[in-house]
VMD Tcl script that builds the backbone (N, CA, C; Angstrom):
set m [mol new atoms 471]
animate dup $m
set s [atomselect $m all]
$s set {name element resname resid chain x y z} {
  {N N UNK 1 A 43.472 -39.341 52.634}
  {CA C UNK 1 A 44.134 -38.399 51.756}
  {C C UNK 1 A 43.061 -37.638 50.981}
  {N N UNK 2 A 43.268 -36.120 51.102}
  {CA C UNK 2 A 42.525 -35.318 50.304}
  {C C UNK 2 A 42.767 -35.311 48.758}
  {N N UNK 3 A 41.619 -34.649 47.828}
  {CA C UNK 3 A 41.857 -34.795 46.475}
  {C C UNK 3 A 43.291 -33.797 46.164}
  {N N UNK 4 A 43.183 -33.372 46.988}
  {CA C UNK 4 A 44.433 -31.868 46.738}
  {C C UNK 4 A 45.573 -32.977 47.168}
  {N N UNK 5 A 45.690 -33.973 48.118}
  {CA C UNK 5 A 46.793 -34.410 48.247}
  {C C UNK 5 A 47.652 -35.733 47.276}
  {N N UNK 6 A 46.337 -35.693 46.516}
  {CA C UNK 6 A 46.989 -36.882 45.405}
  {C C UNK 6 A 47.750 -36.480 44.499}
  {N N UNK 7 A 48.247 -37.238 44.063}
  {CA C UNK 7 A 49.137 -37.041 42.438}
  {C C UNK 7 A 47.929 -36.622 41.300}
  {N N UNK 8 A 48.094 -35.690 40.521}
  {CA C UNK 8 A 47.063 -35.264 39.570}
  {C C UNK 8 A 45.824 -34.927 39.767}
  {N N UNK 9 A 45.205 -34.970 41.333}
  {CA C UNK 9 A 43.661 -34.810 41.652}
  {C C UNK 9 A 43.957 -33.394 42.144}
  {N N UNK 10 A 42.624 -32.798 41.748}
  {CA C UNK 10 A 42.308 -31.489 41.856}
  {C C UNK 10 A 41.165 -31.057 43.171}
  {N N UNK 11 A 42.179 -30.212 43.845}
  {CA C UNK 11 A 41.084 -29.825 45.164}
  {C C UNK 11 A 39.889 -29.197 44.810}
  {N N UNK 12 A 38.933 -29.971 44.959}
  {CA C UNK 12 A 37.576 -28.877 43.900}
  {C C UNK 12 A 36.296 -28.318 45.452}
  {N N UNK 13 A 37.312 -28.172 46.397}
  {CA C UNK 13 A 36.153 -27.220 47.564}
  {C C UNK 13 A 35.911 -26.127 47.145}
  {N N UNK 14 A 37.038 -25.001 46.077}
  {CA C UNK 14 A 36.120 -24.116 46.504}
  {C C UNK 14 A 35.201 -24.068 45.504}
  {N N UNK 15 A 35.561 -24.935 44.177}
  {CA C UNK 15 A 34.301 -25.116 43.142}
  {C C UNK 15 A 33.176 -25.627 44.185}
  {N N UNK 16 A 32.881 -25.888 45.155}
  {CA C UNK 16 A 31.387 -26.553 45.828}
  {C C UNK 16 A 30.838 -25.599 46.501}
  {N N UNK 17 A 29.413 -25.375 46.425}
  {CA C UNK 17 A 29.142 -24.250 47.135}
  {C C UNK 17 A 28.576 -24.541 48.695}
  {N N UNK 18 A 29.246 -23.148 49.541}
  {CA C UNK 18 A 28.547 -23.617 50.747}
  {C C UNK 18 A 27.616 -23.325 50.714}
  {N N UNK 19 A 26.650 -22.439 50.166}
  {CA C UNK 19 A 25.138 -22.917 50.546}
  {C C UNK 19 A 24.843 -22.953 49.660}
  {N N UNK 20 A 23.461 -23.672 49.588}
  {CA C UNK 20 A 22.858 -23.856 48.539}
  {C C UNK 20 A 21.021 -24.375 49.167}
  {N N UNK 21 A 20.481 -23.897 47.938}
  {CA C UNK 21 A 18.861 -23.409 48.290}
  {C C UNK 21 A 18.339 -24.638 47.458}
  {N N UNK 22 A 17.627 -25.177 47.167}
  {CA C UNK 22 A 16.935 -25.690 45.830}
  {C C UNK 22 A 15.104 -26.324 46.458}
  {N N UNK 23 A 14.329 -25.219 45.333}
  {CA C UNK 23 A 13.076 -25.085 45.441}
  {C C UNK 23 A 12.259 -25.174 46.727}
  {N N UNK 24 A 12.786 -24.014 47.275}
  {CA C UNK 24 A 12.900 -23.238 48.676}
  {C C UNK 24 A 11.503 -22.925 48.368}
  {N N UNK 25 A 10.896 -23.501 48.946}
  {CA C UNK 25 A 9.148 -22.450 48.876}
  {C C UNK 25 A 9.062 -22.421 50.908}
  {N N UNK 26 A 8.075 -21.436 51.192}
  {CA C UNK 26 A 7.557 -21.083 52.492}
  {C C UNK 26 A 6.289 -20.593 52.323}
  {N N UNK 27 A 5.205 -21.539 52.725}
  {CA C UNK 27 A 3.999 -20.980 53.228}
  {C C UNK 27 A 3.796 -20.467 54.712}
  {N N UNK 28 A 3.002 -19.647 55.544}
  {CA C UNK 28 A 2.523 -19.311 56.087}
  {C C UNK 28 A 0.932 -19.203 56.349}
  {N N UNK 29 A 0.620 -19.835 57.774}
  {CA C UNK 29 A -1.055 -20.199 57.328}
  {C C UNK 29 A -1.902 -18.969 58.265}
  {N N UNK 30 A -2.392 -18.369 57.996}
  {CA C UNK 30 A -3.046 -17.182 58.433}
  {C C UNK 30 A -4.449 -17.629 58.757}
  {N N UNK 31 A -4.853 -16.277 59.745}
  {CA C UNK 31 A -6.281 -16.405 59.784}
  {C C UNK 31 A -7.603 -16.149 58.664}
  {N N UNK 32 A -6.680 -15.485 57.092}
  {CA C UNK 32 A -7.032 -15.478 56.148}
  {C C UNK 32 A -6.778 -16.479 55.344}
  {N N UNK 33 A -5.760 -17.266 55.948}
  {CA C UNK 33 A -5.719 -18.651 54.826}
  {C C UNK 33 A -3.919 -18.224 54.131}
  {N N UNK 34 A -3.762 -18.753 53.602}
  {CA C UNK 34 A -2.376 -19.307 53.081}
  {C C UNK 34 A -1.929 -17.932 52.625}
  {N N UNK 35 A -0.217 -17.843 53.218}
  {CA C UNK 35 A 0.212 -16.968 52.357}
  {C C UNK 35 A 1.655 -17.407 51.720}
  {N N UNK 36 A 2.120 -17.091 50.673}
  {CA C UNK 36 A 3.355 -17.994 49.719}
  {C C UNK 36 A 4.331 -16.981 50.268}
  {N N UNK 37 A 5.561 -16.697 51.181}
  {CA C UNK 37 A 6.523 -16.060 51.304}
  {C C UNK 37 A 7.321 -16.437 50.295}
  {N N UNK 38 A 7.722 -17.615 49.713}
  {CA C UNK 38 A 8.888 -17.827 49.266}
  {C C UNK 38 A 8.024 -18.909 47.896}
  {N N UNK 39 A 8.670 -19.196 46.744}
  {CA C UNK 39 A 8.279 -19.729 45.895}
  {C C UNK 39 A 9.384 -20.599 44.607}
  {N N UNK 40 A 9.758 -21.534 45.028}
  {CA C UNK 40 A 10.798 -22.717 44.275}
  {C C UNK 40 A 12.185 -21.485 44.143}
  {N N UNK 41 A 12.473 -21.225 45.025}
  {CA C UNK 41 A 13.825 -20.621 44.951}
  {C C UNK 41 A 15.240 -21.960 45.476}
  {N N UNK 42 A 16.113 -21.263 44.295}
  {CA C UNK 42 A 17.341 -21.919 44.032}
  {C C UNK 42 A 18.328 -21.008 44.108}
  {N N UNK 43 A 19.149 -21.601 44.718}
  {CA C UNK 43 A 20.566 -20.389 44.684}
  {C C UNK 43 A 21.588 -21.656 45.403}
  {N N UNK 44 A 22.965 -20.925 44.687}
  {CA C UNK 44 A 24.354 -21.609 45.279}
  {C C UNK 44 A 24.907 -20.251 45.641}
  {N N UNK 45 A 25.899 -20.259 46.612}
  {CA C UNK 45 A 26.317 -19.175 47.249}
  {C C UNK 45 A 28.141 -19.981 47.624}
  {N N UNK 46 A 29.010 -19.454 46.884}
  {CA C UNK 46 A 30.341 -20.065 46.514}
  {C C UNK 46 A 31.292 -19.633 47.381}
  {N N UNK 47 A 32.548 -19.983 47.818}
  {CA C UNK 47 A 33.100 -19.466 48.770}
  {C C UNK 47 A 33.896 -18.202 47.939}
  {N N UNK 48 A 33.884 -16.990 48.692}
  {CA C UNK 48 A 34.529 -15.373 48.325}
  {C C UNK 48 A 33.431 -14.579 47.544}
  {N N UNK 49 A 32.063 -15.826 47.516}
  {CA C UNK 49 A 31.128 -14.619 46.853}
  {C C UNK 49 A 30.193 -13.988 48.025}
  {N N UNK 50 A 29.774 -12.696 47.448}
  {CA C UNK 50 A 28.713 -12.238 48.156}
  {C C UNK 50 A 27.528 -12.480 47.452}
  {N N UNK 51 A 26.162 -12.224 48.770}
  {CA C UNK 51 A 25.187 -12.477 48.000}
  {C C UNK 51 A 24.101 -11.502 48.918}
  {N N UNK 52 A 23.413 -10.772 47.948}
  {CA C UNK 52 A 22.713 -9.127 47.848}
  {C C UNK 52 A 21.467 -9.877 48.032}
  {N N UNK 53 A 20.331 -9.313 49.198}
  {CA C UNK 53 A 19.023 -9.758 48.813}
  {C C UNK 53 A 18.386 -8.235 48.984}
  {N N UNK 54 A 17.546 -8.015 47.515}
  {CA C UNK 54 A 16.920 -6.502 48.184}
  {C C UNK 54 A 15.511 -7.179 47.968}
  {N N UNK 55 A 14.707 -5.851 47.829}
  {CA C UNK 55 A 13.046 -5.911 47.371}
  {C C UNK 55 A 12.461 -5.471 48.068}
  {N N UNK 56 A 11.367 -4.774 47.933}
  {CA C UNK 56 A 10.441 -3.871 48.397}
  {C C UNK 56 A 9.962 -4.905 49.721}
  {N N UNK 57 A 9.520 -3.832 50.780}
  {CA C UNK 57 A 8.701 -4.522 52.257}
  {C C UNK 57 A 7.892 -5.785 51.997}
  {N N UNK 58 A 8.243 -6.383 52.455}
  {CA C UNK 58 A 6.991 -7.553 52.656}
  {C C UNK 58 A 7.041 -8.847 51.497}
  {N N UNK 59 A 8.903 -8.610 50.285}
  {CA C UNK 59 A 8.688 -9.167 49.616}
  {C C UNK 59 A 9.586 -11.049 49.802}
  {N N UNK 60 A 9.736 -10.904 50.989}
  {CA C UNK 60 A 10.282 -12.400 51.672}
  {C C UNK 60 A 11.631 -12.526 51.880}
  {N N UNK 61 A 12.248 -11.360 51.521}
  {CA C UNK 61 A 13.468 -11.328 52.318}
  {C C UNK 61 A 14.117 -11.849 53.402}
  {N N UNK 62 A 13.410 -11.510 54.730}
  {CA C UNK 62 A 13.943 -11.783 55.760}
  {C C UNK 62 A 13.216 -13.166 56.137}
  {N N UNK 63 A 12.234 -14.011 55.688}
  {CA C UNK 63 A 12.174 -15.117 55.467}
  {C C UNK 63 A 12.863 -15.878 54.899}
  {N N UNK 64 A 13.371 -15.348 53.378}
  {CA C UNK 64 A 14.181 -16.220 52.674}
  {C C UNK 64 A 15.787 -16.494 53.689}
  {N N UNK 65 A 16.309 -15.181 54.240}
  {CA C UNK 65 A 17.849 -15.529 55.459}
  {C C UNK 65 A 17.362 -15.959 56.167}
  {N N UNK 66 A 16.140 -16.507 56.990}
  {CA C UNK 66 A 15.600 -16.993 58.257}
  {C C UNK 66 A 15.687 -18.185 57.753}
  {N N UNK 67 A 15.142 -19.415 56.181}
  {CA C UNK 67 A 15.306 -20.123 56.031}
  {C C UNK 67 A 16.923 -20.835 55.692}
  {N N UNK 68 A 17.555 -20.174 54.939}
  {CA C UNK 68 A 19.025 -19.286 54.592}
  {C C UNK 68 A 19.660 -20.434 55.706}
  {N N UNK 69 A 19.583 -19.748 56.948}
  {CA C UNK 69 A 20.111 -19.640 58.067}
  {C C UNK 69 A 19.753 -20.794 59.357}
  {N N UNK 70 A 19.324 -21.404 58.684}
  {CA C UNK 70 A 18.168 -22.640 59.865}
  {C C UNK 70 A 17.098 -22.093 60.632}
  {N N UNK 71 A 16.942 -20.908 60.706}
  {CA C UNK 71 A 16.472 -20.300 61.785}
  {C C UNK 71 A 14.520 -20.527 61.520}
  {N N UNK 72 A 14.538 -21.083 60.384}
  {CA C UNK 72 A 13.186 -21.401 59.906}
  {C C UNK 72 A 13.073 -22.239 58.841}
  {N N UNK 73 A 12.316 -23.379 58.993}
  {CA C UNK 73 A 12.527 -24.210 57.911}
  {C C UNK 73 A 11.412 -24.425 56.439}
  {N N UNK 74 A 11.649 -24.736 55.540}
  {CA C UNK 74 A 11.093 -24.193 54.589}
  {C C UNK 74 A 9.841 -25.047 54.158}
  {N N UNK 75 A 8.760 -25.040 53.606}
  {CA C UNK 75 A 7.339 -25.709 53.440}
  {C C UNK 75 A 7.961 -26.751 52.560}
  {N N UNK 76 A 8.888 -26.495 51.393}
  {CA C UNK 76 A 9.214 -27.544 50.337}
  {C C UNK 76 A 10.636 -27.182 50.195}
  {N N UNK 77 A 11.557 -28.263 49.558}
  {CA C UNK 77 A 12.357 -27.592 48.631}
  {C C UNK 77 A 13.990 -28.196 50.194}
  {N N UNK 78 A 15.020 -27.843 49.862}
  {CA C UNK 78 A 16.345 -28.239 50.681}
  {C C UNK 78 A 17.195 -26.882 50.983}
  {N N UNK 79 A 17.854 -26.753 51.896}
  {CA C UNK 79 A 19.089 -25.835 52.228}
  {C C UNK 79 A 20.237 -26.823 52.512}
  {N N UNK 80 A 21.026 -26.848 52.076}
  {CA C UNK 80 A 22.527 -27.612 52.510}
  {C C UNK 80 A 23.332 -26.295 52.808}
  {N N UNK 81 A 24.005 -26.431 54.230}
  {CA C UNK 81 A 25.136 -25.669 54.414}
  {C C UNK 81 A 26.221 -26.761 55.259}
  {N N UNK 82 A 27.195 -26.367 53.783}
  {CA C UNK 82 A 28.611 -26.743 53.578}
  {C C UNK 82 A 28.532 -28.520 54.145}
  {N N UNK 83 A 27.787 -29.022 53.005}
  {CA C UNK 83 A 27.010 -30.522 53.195}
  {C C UNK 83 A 26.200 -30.608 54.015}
  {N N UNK 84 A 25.613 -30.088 55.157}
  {CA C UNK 84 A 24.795 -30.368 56.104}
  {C C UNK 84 A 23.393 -29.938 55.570}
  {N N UNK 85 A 22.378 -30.645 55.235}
  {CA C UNK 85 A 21.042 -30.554 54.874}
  {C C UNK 85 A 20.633 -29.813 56.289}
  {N N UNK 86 A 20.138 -29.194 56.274}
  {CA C UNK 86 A 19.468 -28.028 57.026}
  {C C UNK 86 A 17.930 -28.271 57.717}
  {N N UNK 87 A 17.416 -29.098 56.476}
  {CA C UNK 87 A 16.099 -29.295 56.242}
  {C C UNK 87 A 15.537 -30.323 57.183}
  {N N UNK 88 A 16.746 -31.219 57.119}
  {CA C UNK 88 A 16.783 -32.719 58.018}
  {C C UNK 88 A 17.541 -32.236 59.478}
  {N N UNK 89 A 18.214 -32.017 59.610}
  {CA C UNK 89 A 19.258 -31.512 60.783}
  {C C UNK 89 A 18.687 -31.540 62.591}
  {N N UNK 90 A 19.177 -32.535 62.888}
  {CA C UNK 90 A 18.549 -32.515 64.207}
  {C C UNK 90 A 18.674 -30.747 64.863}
  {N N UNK 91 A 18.468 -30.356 65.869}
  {CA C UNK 91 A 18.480 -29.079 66.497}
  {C C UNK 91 A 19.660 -28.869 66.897}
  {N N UNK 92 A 20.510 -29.722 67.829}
  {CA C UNK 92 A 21.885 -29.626 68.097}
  {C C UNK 92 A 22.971 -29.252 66.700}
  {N N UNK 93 A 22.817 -30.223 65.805}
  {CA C UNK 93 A 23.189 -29.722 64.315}
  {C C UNK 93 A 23.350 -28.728 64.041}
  {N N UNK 94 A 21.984 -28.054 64.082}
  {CA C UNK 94 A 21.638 -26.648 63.680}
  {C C UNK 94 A 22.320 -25.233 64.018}
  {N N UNK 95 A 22.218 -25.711 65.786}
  {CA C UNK 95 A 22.961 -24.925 66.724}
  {C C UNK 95 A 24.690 -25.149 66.356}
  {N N UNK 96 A 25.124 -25.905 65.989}
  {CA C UNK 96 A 26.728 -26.112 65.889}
  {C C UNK 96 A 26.964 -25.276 64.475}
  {N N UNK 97 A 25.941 -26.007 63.440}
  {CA C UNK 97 A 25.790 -25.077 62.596}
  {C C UNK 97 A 26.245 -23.513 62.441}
  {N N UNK 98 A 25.326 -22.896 63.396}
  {CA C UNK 98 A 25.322 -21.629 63.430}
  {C C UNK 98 A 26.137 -21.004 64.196}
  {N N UNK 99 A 26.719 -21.685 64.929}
  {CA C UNK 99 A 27.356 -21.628 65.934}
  {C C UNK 99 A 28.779 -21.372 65.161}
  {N N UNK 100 A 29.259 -22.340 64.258}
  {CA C UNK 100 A 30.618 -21.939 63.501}
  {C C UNK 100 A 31.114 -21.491 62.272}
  {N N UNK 101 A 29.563 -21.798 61.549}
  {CA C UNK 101 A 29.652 -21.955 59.863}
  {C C UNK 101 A 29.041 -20.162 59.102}
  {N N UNK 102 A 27.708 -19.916 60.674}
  {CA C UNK 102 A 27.050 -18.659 60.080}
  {C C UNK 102 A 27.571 -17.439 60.720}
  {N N UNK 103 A 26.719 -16.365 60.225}
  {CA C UNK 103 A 27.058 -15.160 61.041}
  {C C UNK 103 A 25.534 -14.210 60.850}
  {N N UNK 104 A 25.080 -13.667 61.679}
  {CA C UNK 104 A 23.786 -12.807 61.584}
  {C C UNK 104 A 24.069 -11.516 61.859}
  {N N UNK 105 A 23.401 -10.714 61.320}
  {CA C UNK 105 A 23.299 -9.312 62.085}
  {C C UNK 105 A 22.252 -8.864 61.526}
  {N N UNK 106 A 21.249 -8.832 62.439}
  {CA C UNK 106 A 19.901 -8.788 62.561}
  {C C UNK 106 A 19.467 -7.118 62.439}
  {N N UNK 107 A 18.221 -7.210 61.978}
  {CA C UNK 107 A 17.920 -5.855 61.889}
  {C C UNK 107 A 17.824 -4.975 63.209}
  {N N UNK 108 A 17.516 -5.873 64.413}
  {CA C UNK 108 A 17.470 -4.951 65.890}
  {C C UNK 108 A 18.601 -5.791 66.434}
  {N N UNK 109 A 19.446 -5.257 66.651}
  {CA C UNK 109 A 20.952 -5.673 66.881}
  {C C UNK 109 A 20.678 -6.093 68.468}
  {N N UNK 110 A 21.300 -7.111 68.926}
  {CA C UNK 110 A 21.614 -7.821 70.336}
  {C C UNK 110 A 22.510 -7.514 71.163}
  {N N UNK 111 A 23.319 -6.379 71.062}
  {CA C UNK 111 A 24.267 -6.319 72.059}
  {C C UNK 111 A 23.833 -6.281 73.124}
  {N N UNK 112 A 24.871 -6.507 74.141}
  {CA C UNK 112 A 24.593 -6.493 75.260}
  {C C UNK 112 A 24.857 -5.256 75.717}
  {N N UNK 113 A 24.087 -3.989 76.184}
  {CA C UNK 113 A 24.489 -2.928 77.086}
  {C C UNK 113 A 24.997 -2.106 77.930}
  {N N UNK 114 A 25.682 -3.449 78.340}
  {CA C UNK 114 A 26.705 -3.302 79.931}
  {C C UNK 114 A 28.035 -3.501 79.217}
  {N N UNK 115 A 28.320 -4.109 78.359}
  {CA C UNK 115 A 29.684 -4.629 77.441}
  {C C UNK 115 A 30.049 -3.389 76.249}
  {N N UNK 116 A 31.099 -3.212 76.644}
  {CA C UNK 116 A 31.879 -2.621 75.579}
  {C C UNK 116 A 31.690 -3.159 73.984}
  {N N UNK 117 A 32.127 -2.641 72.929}
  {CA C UNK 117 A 32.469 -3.384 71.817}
  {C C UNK 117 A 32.738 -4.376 71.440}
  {N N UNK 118 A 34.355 -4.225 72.145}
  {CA C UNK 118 A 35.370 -5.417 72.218}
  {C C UNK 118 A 34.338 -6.607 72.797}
  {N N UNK 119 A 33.740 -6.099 74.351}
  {CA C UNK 119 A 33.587 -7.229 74.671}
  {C C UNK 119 A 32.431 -8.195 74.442}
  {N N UNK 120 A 31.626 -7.270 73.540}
  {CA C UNK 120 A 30.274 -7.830 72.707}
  {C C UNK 120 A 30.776 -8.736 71.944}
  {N N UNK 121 A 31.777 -8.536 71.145}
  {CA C UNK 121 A 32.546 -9.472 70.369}
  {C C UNK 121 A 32.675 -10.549 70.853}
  {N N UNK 122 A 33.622 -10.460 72.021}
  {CA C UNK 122 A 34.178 -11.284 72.322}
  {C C UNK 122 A 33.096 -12.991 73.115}
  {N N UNK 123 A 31.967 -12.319 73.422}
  {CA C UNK 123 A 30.984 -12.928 74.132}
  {C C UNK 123 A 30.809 -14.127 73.551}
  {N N UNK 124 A 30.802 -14.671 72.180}
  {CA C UNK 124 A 30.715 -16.201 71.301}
  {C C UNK 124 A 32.046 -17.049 71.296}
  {N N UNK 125 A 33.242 -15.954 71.228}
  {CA C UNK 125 A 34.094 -16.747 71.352}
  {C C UNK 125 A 34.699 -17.565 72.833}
  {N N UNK 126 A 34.329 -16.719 73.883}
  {CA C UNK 126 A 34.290 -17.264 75.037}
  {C C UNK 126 A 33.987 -18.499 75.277}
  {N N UNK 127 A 31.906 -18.228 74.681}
  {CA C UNK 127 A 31.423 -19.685 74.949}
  {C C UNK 127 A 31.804 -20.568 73.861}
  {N N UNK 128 A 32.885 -20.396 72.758}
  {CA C UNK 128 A 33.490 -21.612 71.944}
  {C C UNK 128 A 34.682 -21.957 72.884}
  {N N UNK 129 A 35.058 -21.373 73.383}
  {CA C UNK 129 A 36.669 -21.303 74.418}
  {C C UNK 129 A 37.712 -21.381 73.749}
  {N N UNK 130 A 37.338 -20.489 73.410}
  {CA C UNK 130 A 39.071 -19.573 72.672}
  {C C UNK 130 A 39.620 -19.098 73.935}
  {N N UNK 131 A 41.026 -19.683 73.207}
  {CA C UNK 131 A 42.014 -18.939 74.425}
  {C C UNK 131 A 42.125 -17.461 74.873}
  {N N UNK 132 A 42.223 -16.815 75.843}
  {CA C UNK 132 A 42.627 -15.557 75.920}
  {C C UNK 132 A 43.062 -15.129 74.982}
  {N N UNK 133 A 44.751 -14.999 74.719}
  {CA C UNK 133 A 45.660 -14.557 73.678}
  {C C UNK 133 A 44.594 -14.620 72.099}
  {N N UNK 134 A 43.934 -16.089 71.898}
  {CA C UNK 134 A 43.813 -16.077 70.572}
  {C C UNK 134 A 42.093 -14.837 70.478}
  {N N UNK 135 A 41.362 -14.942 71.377}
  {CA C UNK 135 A 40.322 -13.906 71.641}
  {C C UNK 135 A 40.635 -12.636 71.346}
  {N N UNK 136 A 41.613 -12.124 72.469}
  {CA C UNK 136 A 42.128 -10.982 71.922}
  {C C UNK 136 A 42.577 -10.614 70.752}
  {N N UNK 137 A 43.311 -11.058 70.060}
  {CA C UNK 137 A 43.797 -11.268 68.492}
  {C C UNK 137 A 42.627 -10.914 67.851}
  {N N UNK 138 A 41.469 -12.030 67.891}
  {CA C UNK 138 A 40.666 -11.575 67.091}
  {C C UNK 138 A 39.270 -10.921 67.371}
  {N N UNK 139 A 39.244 -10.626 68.228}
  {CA C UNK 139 A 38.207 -9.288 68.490}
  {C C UNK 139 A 39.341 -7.988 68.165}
  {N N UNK 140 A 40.399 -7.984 68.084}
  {CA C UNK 140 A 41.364 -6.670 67.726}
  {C C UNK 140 A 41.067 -6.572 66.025}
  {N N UNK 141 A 41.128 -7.800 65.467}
  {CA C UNK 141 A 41.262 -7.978 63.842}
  {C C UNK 141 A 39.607 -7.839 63.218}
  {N N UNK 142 A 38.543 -8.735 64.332}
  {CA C UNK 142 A 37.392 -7.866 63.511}
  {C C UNK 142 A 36.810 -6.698 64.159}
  {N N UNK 143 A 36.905 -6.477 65.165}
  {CA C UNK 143 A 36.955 -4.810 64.914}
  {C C UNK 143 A 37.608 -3.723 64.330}
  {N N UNK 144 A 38.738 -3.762 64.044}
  {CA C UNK 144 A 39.708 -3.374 62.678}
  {C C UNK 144 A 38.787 -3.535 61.746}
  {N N UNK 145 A 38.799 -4.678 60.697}
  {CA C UNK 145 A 37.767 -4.596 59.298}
  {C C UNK 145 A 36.447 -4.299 59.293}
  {N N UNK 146 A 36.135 -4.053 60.784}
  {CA C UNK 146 A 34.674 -2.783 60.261}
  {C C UNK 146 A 34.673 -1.542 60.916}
  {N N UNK 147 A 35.831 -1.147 61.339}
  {CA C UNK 147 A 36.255 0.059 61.335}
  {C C UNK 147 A 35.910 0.741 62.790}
  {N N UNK 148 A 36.128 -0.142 63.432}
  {CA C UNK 148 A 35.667 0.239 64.970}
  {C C UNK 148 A 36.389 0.072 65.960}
  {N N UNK 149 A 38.053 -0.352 65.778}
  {CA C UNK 149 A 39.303 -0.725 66.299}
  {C C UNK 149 A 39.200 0.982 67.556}
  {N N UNK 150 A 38.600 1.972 67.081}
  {CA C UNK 150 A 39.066 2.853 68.348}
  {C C UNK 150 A 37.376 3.450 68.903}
  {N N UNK 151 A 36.827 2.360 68.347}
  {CA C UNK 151 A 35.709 2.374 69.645}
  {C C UNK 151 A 36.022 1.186 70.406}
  {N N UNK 152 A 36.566 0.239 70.449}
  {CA C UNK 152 A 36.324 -0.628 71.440}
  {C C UNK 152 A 35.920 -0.746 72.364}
  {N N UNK 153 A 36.380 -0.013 73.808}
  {CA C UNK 153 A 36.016 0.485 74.644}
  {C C UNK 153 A 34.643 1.449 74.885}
  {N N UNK 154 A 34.175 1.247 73.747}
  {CA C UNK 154 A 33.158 1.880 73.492}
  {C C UNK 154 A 31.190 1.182 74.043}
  {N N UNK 155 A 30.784 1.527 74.893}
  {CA C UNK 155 A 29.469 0.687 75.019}
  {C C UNK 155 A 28.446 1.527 73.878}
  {N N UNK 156 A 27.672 0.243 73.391}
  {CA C UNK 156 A 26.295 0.846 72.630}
  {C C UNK 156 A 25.885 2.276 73.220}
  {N N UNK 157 A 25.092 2.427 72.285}
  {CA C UNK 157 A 24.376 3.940 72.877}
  {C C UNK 157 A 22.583 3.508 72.378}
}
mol reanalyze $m
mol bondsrecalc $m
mol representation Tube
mol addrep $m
């Protein structure tokens, strides 16, 4: 029984955050010797919030979502996403991880060339094996909320 399902207990998920950073540092070791990308960073990231990373070139941005994201792990410091320590996480983990929990969209985008819109979309949910019917549904619904419902049929350019 969940806390939401007791008498008087309070469902407190979405008070917990799914991610969370704490004293996130990243070195990098060069042929000049050490460089600090990242430095005791902390952050919780709550469910319905967004979260903005700017800063001038070169200032660890796309290190800090690479660590963020499993996709790189950090010199010191923990990532938990949605309880799963990140830091510790066998590779399979990682991959399931990302596989259901994240979402990327990278600065040089991956589509595939030969595939339509729709069916760029649709390419992850396949290999989760979503049903037909439920695929369609939702490659119709997120291409709708980013406004691309009448490109579908549409291949990259």
């Amino acid at each position: 029984m969940t806390s939401a399902e007791m008498p008087g207990q309070v469902d407190d998920t979405a008070l917990r955050p799914l991610l969370r950073a704490e004293g996130v540092g990243r070195v990098f070791t060069t042929a000049a010797g050490n460089v600090t990308a990242l430095e005791a960073v902390s952050l919780e990231v709550h469910p319905g919030e967004l979260l903005v990373v700017r800063g001038r070139s070169g200032s660890g941005k796309t290190t800090l979502l690479n660590v963020l994201g499993g996709l790189d792990m950090p010199t010191t410091g923990t990532v938990t996403l949605g309880g799963l320590d990140l830091t510790t996480a066998t590779e399979s983990q990682l991959v399931a991880a990302r596989r259901t929990r994240l979402g990327f969209v990278f600065q040089a985008f991956g589509l595939v060339p030969v595939l339509s819109a729709a069916e760029n979309v649709e390419v992850p949910l396949r290999l989760l094996g979503v049903e037909p019917a439920e695929r369609d549904a939702r490659v119709a619904d997120l291409l709708d909320r980013v406004g691309l419902s009448g490109h579908a049929a549409q291949r990259p350019s």
